[in-house]
KENUTOR-707099 format. One line per 5 residues: number of its first residue (from 0); for each residue y negated, x negated, z of N, C-alpha, C. Coordinates in nm, 4 decimals. Last residue first. Layout:
<recs>
NUM = Y/X/Z/Y/X/Z/Y/X/Z ~ ...
</recs>
This chain:
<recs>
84 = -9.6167/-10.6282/13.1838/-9.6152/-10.7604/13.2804/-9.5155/-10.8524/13.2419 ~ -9.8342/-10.5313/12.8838/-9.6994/-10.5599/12.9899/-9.6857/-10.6603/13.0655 ~ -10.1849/-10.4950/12.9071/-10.1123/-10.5430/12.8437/-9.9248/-10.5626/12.9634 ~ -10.3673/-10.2253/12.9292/-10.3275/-10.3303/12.9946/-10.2130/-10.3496/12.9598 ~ -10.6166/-10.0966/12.6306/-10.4605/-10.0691/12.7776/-10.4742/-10.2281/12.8070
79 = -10.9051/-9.9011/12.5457/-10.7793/-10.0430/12.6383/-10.6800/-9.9811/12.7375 ~ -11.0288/-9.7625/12.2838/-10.9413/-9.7345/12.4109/-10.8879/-9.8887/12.4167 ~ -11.2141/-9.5084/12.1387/-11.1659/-9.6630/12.1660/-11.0886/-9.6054/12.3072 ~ -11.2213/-9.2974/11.8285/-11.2437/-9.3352/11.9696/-11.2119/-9.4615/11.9939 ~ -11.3366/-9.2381/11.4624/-11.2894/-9.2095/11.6420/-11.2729/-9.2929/11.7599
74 = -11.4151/-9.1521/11.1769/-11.4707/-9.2756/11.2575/-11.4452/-9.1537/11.4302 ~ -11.2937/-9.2830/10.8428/-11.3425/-9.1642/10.9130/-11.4029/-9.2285/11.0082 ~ -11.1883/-9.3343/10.5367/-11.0897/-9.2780/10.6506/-11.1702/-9.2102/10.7862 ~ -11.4024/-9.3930/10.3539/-11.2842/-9.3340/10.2969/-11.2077/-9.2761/10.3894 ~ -11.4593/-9.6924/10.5403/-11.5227/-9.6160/10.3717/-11.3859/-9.5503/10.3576
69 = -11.4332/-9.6246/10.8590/-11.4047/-9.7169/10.7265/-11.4249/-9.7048/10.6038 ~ -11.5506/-9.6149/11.1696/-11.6181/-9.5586/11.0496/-11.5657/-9.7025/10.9218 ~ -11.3289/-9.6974/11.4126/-11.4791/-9.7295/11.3723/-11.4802/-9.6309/11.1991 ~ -11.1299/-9.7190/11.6786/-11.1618/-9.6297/11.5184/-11.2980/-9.6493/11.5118 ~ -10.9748/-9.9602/11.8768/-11.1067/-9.8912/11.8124/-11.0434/-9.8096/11.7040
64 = -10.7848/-10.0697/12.1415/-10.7554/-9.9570/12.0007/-10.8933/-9.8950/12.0009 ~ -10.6589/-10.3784/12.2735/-10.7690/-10.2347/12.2696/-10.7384/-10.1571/12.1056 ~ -10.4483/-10.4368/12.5282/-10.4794/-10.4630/12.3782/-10.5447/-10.3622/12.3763 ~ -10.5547/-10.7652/12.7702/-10.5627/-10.6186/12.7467/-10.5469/-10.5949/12.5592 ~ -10.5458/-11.0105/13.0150/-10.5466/-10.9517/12.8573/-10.4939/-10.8177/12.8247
59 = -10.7850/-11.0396/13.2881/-10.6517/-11.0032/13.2549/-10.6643/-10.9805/13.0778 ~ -11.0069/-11.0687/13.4449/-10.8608/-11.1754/13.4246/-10.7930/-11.1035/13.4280 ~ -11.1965/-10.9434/13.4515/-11.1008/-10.8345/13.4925/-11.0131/-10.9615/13.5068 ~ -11.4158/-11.1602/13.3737/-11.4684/-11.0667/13.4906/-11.2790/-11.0014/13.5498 ~ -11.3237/-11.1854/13.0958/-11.3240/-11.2812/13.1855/-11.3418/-11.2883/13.3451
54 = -11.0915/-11.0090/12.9121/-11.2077/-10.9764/13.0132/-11.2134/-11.1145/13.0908 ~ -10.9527/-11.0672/12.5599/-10.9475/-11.1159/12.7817/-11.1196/-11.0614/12.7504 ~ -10.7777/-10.8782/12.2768/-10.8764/-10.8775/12.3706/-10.8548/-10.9660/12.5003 ~ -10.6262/-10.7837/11.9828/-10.6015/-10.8731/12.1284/-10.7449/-10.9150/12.2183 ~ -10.6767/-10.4754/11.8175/-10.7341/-10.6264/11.8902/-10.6773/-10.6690/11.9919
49 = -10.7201/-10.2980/11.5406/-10.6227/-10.3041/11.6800/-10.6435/-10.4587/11.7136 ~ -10.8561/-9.9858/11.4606/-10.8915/-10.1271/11.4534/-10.7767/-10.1748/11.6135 ~ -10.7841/-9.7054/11.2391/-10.7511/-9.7962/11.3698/-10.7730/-9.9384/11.3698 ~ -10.7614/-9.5940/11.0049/-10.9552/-9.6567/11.0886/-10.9060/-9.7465/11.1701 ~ -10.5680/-9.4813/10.8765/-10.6639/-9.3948/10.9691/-10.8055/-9.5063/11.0168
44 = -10.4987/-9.6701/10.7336/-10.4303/-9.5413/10.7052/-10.5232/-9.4472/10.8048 ~ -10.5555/-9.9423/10.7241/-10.6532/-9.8668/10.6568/-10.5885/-9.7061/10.6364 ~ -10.5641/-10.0671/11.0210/-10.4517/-10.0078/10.9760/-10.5917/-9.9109/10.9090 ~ -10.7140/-10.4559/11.1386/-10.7291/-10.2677/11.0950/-10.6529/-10.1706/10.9913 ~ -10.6671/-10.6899/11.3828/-10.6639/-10.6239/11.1971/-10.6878/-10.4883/11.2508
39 = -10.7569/-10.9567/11.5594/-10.7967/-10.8080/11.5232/-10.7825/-10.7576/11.3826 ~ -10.7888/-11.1887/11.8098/-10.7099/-11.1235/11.6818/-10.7597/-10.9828/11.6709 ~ -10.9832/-11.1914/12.0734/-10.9004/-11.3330/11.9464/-10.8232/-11.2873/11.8480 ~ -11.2742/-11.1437/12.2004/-11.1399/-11.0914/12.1134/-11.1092/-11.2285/12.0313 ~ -11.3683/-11.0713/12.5379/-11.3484/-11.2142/12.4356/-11.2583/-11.1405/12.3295
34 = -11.6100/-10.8206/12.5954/-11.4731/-10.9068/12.6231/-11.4264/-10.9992/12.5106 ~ -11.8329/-10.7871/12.5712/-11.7970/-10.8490/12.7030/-11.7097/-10.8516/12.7054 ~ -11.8043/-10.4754/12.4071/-11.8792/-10.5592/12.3890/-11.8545/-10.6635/12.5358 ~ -11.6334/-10.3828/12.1750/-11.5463/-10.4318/12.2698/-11.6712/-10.5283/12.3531 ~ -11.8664/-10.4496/11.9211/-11.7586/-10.3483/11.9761/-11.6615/-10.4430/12.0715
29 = -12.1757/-10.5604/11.8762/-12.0423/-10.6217/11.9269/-11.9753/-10.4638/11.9548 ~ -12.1422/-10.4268/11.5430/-12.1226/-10.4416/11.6879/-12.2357/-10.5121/11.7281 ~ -12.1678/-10.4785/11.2150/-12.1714/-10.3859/11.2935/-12.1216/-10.4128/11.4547 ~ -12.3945/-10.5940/10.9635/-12.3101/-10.6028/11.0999/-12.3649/-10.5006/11.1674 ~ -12.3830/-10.6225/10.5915/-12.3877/-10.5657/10.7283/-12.3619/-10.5906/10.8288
24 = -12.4453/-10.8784/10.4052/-12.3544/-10.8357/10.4456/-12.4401/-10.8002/10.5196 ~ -12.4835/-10.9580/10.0237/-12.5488/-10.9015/10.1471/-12.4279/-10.8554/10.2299 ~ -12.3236/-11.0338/9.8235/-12.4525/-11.0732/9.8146/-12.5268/-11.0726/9.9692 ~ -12.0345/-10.9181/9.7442/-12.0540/-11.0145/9.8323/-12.2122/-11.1022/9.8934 ~ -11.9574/-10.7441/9.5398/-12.0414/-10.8714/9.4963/-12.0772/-10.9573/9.6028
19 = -11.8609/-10.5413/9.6755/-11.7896/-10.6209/9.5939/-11.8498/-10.7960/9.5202 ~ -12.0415/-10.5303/9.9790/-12.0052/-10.4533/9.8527/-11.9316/-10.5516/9.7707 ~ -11.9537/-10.6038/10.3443/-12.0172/-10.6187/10.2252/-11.9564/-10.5438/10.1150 ~ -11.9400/-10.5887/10.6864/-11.9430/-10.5464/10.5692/-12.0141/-10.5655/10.4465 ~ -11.8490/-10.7112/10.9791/-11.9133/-10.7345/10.8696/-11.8948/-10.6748/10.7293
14 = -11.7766/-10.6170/11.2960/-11.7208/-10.6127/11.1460/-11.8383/-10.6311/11.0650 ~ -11.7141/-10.8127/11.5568/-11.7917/-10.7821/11.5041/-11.7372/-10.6959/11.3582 ~ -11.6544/-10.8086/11.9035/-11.5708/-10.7762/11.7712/-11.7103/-10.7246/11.7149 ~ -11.7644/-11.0074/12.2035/-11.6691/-10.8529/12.1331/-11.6234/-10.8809/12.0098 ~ -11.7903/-11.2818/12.2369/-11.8911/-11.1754/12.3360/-11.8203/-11.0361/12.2491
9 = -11.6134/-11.4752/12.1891/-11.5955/-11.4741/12.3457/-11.6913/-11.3462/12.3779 ~ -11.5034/-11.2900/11.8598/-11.5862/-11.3868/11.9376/-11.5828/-11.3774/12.1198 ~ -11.3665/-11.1896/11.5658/-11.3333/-11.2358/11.6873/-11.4148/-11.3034/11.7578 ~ -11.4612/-11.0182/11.2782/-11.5349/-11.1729/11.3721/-11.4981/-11.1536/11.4822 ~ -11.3168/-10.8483/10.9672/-11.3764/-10.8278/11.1508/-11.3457/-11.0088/11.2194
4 = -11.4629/-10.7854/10.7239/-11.4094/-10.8618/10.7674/-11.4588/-10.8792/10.9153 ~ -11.4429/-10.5591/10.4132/-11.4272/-10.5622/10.5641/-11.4029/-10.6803/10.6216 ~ -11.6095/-10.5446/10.1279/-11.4824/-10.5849/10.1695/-11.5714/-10.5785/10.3345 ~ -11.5522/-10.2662/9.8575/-11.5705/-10.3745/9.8875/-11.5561/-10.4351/10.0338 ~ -11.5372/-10.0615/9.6283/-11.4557/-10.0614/9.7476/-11.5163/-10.1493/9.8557
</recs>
């Protein structure tokens, strides 16, 4: 199965992947690349990666919706909205 762990950073969203033994990990991004992410889980029912995201350029916080490629569920689109006033 082995394990997913997405890296919030001031430059996008990273996911790191490794196999059960934890020996070697993959990276994948920056996704969301130039905007700061500070939270981010992923709904293993479809892929959806869902992130609190700031643009430092837009000043503003935005929540973004990735589908990235999950072992088993698949791999679709991105999208930001602008967060309620």
């Amino acid at each position: 199965m082995g394990v997913l762990a997405l890296v919030g950073t001031r430059n996008g969203l990273f996911l790191l992947r490794a196999g059960d033994d934890r020996d070697s990990w993959d990276v994948e991004g920056p996704l969301l690349e130039g905007w700061g992410v500070f939270h981010a889980i992923v709904d293993e029912r479809d892929g959806t990666i869902f992130a609190a995201a700031n643009h430092l350029v837009c000043a503003r916080p935005c929540n973004a919706r990735v589908t990235v490629e999950v072992p088993g569920v698949g791999r679709g689109r991105s999208a930001c909205q602008r967060s309620p006033a």
